[in-house]
C-alpha positions in Angstrom: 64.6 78.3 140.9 63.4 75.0 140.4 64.8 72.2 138.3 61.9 72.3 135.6 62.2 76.2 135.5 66.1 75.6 134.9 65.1 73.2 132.1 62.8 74.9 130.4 65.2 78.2 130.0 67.8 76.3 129.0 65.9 74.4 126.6 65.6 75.7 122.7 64.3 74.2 119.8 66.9 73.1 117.0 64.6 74.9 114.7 64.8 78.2 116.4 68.7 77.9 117.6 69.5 77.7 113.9 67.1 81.0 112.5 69.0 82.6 115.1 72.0 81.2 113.7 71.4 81.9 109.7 69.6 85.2 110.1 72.1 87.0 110.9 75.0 86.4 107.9 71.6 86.4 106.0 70.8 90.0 107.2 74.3 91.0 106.2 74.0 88.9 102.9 70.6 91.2 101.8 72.3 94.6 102.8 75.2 93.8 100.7 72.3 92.8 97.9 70.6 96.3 98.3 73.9 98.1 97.6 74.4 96.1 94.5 70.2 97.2 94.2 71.1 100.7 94.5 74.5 100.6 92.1 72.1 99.1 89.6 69.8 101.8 89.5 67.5 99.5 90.4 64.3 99.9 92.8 65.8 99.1 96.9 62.4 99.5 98.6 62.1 96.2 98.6 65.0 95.1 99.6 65.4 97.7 102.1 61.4 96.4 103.8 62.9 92.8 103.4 65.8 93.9 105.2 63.5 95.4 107.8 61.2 92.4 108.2 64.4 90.2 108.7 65.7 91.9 111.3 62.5 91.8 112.9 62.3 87.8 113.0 65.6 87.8 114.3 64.6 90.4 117.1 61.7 88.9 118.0 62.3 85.2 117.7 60.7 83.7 121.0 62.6 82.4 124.2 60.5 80.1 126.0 60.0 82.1 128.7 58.1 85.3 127.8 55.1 85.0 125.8 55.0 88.7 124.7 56.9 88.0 121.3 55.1 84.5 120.2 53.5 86.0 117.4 56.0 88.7 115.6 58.0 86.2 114.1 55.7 84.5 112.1 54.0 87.8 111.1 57.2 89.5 109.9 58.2 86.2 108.4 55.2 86.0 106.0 55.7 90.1 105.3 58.8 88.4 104.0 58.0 86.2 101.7 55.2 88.7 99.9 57.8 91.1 99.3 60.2 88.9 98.0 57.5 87.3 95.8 56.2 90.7 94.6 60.1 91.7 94.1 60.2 88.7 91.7 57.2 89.5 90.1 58.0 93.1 89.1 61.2 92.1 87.4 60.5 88.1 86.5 64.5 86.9 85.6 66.7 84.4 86.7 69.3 86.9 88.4 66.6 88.6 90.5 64.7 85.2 91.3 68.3 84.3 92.8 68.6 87.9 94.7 65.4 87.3 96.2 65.9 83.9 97.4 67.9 85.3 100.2 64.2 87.2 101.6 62.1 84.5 100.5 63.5 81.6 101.6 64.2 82.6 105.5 61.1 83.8 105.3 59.2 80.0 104.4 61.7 78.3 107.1 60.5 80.9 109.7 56.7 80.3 108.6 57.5 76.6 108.5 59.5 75.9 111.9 58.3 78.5 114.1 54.3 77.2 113.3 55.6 73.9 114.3 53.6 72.6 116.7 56.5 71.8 119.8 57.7 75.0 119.1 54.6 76.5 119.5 54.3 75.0 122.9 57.8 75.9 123.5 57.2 79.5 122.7 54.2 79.8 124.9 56.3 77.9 127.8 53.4 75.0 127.8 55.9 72.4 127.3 56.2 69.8 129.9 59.7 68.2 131.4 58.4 65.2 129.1 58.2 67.2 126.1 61.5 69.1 127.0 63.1 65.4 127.2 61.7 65.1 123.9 62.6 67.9 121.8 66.5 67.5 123.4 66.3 64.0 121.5 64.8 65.7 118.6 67.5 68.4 118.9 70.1 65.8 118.8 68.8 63.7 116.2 68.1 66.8 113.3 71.4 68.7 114.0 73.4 67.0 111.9 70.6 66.8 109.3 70.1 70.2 109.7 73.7 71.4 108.8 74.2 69.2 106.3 70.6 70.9 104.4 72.4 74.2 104.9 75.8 73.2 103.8 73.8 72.4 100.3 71.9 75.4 100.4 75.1 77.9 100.8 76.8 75.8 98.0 73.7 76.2 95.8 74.0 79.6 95.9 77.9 79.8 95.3 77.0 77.6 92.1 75.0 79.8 91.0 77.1 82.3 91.0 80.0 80.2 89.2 77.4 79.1 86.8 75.5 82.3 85.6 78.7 83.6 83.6 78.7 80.2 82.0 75.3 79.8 81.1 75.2 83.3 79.8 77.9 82.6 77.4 76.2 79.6 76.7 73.4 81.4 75.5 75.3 83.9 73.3 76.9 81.2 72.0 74.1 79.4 70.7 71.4 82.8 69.9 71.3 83.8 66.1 73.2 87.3 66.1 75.9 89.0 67.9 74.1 91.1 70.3 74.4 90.4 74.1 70.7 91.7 75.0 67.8 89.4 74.8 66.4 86.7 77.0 67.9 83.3 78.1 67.2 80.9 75.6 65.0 82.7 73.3 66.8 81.4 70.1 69.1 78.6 69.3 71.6 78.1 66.5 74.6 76.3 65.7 76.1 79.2 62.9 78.6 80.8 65.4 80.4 77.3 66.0 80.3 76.5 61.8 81.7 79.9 61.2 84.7 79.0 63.3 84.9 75.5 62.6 85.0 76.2 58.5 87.6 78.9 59.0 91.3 78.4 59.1 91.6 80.8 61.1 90.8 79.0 64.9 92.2 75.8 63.7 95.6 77.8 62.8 95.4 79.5 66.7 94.3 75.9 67.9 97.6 74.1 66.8 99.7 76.8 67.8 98.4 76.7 71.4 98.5 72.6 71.3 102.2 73.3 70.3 103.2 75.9 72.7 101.0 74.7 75.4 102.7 71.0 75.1 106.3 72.0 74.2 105.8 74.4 77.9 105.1 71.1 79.9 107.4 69.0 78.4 110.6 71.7 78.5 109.3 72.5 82.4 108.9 69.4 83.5 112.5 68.7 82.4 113.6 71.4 84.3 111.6 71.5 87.3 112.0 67.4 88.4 115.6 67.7 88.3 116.1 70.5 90.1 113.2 69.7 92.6 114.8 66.9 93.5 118.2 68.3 94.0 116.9 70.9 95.9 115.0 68.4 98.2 118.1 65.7 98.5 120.9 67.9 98.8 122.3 70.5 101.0 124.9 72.8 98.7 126.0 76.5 98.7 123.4 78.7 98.0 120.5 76.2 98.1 118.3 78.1 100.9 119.3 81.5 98.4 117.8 80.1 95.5 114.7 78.8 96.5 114.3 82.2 98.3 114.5 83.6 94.9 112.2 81.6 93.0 109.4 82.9 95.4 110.9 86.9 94.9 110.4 86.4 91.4 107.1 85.5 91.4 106.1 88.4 93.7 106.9 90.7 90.5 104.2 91.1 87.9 105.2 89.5 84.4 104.9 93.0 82.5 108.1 94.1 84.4 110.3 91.8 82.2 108.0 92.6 79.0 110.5 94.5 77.5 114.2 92.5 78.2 112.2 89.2 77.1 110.9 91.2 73.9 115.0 92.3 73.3 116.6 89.1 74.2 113.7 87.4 71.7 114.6 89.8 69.0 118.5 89.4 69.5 118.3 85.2 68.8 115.6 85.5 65.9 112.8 83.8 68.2 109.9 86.3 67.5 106.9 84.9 65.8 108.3 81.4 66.4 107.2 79.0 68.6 110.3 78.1 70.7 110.4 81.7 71.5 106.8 81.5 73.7 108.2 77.6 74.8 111.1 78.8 76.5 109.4 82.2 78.0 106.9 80.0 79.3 108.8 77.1 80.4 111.0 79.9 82.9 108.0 81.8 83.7 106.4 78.7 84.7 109.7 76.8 86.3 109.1 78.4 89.9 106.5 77.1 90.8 106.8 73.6 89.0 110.1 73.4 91.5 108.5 74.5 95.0 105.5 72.5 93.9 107.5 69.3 93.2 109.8 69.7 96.0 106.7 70.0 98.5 106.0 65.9 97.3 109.7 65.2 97.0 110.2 65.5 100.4 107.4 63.5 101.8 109.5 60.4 99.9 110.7 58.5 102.6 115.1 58.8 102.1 115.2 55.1 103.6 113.7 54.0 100.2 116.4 55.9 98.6 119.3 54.1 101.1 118.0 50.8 101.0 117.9 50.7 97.3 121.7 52.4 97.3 122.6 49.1 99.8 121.4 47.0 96.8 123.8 48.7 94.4 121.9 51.2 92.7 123.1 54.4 91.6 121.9 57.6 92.2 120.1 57.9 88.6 118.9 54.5 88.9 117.2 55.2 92.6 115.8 58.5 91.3 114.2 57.3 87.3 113.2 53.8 88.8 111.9 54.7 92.7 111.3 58.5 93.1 109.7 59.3 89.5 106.9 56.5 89.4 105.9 57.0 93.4 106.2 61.2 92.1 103.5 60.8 89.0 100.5 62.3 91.3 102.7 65.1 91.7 104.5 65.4 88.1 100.9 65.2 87.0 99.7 68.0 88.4 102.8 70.3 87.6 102.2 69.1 84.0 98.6 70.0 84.0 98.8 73.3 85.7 102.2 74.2 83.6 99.7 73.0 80.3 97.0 75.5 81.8 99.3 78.5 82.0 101.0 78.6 78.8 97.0 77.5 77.1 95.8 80.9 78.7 98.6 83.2 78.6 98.0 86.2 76.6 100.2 89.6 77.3 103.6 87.5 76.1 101.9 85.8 73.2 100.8 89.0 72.1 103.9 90.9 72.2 106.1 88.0 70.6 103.8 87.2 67.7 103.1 90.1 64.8 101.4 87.4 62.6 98.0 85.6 62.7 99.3 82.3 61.8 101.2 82.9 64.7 98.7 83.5 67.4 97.2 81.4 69.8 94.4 80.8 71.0 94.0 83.8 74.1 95.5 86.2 71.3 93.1 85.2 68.2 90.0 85.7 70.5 91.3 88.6 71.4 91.7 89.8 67.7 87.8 89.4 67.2 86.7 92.2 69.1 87.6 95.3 67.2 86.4 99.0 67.5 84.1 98.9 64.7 82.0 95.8 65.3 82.1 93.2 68.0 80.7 89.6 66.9 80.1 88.2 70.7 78.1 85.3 69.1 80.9 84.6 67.6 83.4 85.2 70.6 81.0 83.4 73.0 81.2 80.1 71.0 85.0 80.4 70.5 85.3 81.0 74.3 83.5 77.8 74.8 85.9 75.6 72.1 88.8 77.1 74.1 87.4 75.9 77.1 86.4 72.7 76.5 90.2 71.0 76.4 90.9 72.2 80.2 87.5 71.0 81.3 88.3 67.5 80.0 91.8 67.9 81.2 90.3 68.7 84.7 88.4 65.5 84.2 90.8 63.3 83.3 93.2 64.6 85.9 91.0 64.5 88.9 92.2 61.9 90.7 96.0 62.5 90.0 94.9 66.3 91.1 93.4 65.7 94.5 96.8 63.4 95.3 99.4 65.2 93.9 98.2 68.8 95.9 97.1 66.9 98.9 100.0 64.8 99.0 102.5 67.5 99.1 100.8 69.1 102.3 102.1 66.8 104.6 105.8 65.8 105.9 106.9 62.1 106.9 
C-alpha cells in the first residue's frame, strides 16, 4: 500500500469524526425521548422515524475510501429535519420545540458539514495529498472550536431543563387565576403577589423563618468551629469514634427521631416556640458544619499556629486572631448552607408548631393548598418570594462559595 493510499484512509474530516462522535449519545438521547413520547400518550411515530433516520446517518456516514455510501447521509439527514419540523408543527410549544431539537438539529449539522465542499471530495476519495495536508491543518485548527460549540450546546439543553420549572411558576405566578392550564404568557398580573404582600399572614411566616433560619447559623456555627477545630488539632480518646458517628447519623433519615424530638420538645415547654426548631436545627445541622469545617481546618498550615505560640500567644489567641479570619471562606459557606437548611426545612417545623403565627415559611405554603380548593396563583408567587432570599444569598456568597468548598478539597 502506498504512502498516499495510507494517508488518505487514515485521514477524516473533523466534521465527520465528530457526527460520528455526537450521534451516537444523541441516538440514545431520542430513544429515551420516545419513551417519555409514549408515557405521555403522546403520538411516537415520529420520534420513532427520527430515531430511524438517525441511525441511518450514523450507519452510513462515509469513509473516504468507498464511494457506495456518499449520498445516504445527507438524504436521511434532511428526512430528519422534516420530521422534526412537522413534529413541531403538529404540537407548536416550547417543551416539544425543545424535544425535537435533538432530531432537528443533528439533522442541519449533517446537511451542513457533510455538503461541505472538502468533505465532499473526501467522501468520493478525490482529495489530493495537498488537500489531505490541508484538511489535517483544518482538523487541528476547529477541534478545539468545535468542542467548545458543543460544550455550549449540551449546557443549553441542561438549562433548559433547570429553567422550564422556573419559568412555569413564573407564569402562574403572574396569570390572573389559580388554574395551572393555559398558555405561557397569555396573561399578566400582579394580584397574587398584593394578596400576599397585604396579608399578615406571609409576613408572620417570613419573620419566623428569618428568626429560626438566623438563630440556626448562629447557634451552629458556635458549635461546629469549636469542635472542628479540636477535632482537627488534637488527638484525644475517642476522636476517630466520634467523627465516625457524625457520618452514621446522617445516614438515618430525620423522620426516625420525629417522635423522641417531638417528646423531649414537649417535656421542656419548647413547642410552638422558636428555640425549640433553633436547637433541632442547630444538632441536625451540626454534622456536617463539623466535617465541613474540619476539611479547611486542616489545610491551615500548624507552623502558623507554632510560630505564633513562639511569640507568646495562647492557644485562644492563635485560634480567634490567625485560624478564624484565614477560615471565613469556609465559616461562610457553613453559615450559608446551615441558613439554607433550617430556611427550607419543613417535616420538623410542621410537627413542632400547632399555630399559624408559628409557621414558617416551607409550613405556611404548605397550608395553602387544601382539599377543597387549591389557589396555585397564589402558591406560585409565594414560591417565588421564598425564593428570592437564597438567590440573592447565592449571589452574595459566590465568591466565599467557590473558596470555602474548593479550599477544603485539598491537603498541605
Amino acid at each position: 500500500m502506498s504512502g498516499e493510499q495510507v494517508m488518505r484512509e487514515w485521514y477524516t474530516p473533523l466534521e465527520v469524526y465528530t457526527l460520528k462522535l455526537w450521534l451516537k449519545p444523541v441516538i440514545v438521547i431520542n430513544i429515551l425521548l420516545l419513551i417519555f413520547d409514549v408515557l405521555r400518550d403522546m403520538n411516537a411515530a415520529y420520534s420513532a422515524g427520527g430515531i430511524i433516520c438517525l441511525i441511518g446517518i450514523e450507519r452510513s456516514l462515509p469513509n473516504g475510501v468507498s464511494n457506495l455510501k456518499k449520498d445516504l447521509p445527507l438524504i436521511f439527514s434532511g428526512i430528519a429535519v422534516i420530521i422534526g419540523v412537522i413534529s413541531v408543527l403538529s404540537s407548536p410549544s416550547g417543551f416539544d420545540l425543545w424535544l425535537e431539537s435533538w432530531l432537528v438539529l443533528p439533522g442541519i449539522l449533517g446537511l451542513y458539514w457533510l455538503s461541505a465542499p472538502h468533505v465532499s471530495r473526501w467522501s468520493r476519495s478525490g482529495m489530493k495529498i495537498e488537500d489531505i495536508e490541508q484538511g489535517l491543518a483544518r482538523n487541528a485548527a476547529q477541534i478545539f472550536k468545535v468542542e467548545r460549540v458543543g460544550k455550549h450546546i449540551i449546557l443549553a439543553h441542561f438549562a433548559f431543563i433547570v429553567l422550564l420549572p422556573v419559568v412555569w411558576i413564573i407564569d402562574i405566578a403572574f396569570s390572573p387565576g389559580n388554574s395551572l392550564g393555559g398558555k405561557v404568557g397569555d396573561g399578566f398580573t400582579f394580584e397574587h403577589f398584593s394578596k400576599l404582600l397585604d396579608g399578615e399572614a406571609f409576613w408572620t411566616w417570613l419573620m419566623n423563618s428569618i428568626i429560626v433560619s438566623l438563630g440556626t447559623t448562629i447557634a451552629g456555627l458556635c458549635l461546629a468551629v469549636p469542635a472542628a477545630y479540636a477535632f482537627s488539632r488534637f488527638k484525644f480518646s475517642g476522636r476517630d469514634q466520634s467523627m465516625f458517628s457524625f457520618l452514621l447519623v446522617q445516614m438515618f433519615p430525620g423522620i426516625i427521631i420525629l417522635v423522641p424530638y417531638f417528646m423531649v420538645m414537649k417535656s421542656l415547654g419548647l413547642l410552638n416556640s422558636h428555640l425549640g426548631l433553633i436547637l433541632a436545627y442547630s444538632v441536625t445541622a451540626l454534622p456536617l458544619c463539623v466535617w465541613m469545617l474540619k476539611g479547611f481546618f486542616d489545610t491551615v498550615p500548624r507552623e502558623l499556629e507554632e510560630a505564633a505560640m513562639l511569640d507568646g500567644c495562647s492557644r485562644f489567641e492563635i485560634f480567634s486572631k490567625i485560624i478564624l479570619p484565614l477560615s471565613l471562606p469556609a465559616i461562610a459557606v457553613t453559615a450559608l448552607f446551615s441558613f439554607l437548611a433550617a430556611w427550607n426545612e419543613f417535616l420538623l417545623a410542621l410537627t413542632f408548631n400547632t399555630s399559624n403565627d408559628m409557621y414558617t415559611l416551607p409550613v405556611g405554603l404548605a397550608s395553602m393548598i387544601s382539599a377543597t380548593g387549591q389557589s396555585w396563583g397564589d402558591f406560585a408567587a409565594a414560591s417565588l418570594l421564598v425564593s428570592l432570599p437564597v438567590v440573592i444569598l447565592f449571589i452574595l456568597f459566590q465568591k466565599f462559595l467557590v473558596e470555602g468548598l474548593s479550599a477544603g478539597g485539598v491537603k498541605g
